[in-house]
N, C-alpha and C positions, 0 to 999 in steps of 0.2 A: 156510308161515310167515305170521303176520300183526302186523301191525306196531301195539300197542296201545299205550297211554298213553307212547309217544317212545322204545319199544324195539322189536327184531323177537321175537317167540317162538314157539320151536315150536309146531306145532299137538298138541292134547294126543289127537288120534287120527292115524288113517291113511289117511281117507276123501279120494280123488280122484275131479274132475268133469274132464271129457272139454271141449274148447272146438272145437265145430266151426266152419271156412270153410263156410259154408252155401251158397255159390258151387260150393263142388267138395267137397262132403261128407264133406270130411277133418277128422280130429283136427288141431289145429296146436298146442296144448298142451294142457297139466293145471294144474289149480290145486288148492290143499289145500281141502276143505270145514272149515268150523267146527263143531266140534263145542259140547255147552251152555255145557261149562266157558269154550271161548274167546269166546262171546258174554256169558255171565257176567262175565268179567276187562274184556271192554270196554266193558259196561255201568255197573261198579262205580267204572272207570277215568271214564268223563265224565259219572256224577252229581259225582264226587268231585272233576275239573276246573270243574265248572260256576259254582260262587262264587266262584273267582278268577275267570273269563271276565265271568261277569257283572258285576263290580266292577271289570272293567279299563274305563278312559275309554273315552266313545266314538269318541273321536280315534284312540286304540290299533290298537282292536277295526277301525277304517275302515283302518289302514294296513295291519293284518295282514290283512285280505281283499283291497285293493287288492294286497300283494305274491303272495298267493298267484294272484288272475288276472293277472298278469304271467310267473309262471312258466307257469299256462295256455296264455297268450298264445306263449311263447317255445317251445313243445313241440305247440305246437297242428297242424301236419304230424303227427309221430310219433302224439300221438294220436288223429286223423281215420285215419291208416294201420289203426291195429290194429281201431278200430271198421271201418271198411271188411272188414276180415279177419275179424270175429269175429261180425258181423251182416248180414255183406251189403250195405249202403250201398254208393253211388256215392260216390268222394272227397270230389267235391264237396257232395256232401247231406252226409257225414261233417264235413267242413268246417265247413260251416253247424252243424251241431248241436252242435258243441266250440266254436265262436264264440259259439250261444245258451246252451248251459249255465254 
């Protein structure tokens, strides 16, 4: 599934990628690959957001970034864990890296 212009939608194929712990050489999930049509639909989807975004104050546009690193901020564990799990990182280097981005 992939979650494009504030819905989830099927993926319009079938194609699965494999996600290894590269610590212990396992699969530990799948995720659906995009196929063109869905990078299409999300292309189309934020030209076609883009002139409202851009016309939204800058005030707006600062709160809606500052709220979305607050949810960062509040999930920032969880997601250090799965980078840890999905790339090998140490937590703490995982840590660090979900703190910098």
């Amino acid at each position: 599934m992939h979650f494009i212009n504030g819905h989830t939608l099927a993926n319009s194929g079938t194609r699965l990628g494999n996600v290894y712990d590269p610590a212990l050489g396992q699969v530990v999930r799948q995720v659906v690959l995009a196929e063109v049509a869905d990078a299409d639909k999300a292309i189309t989807a934020a030209h076609a957001a883009y002139p409202s975004w851009r016309d939204t104050s800058l005030t707006k546009r600062q709160q809606i970034m500052f709220n979305f690193r607050e949810i960062l901020n509040a999930k920032k564990e969880e997601l250090a864990a799965i980078v840890t799990e999905e790339h090998g990182k140490t937590l703490p280097d995982a840590l660090g890296e979900v703190t910098r981005g």
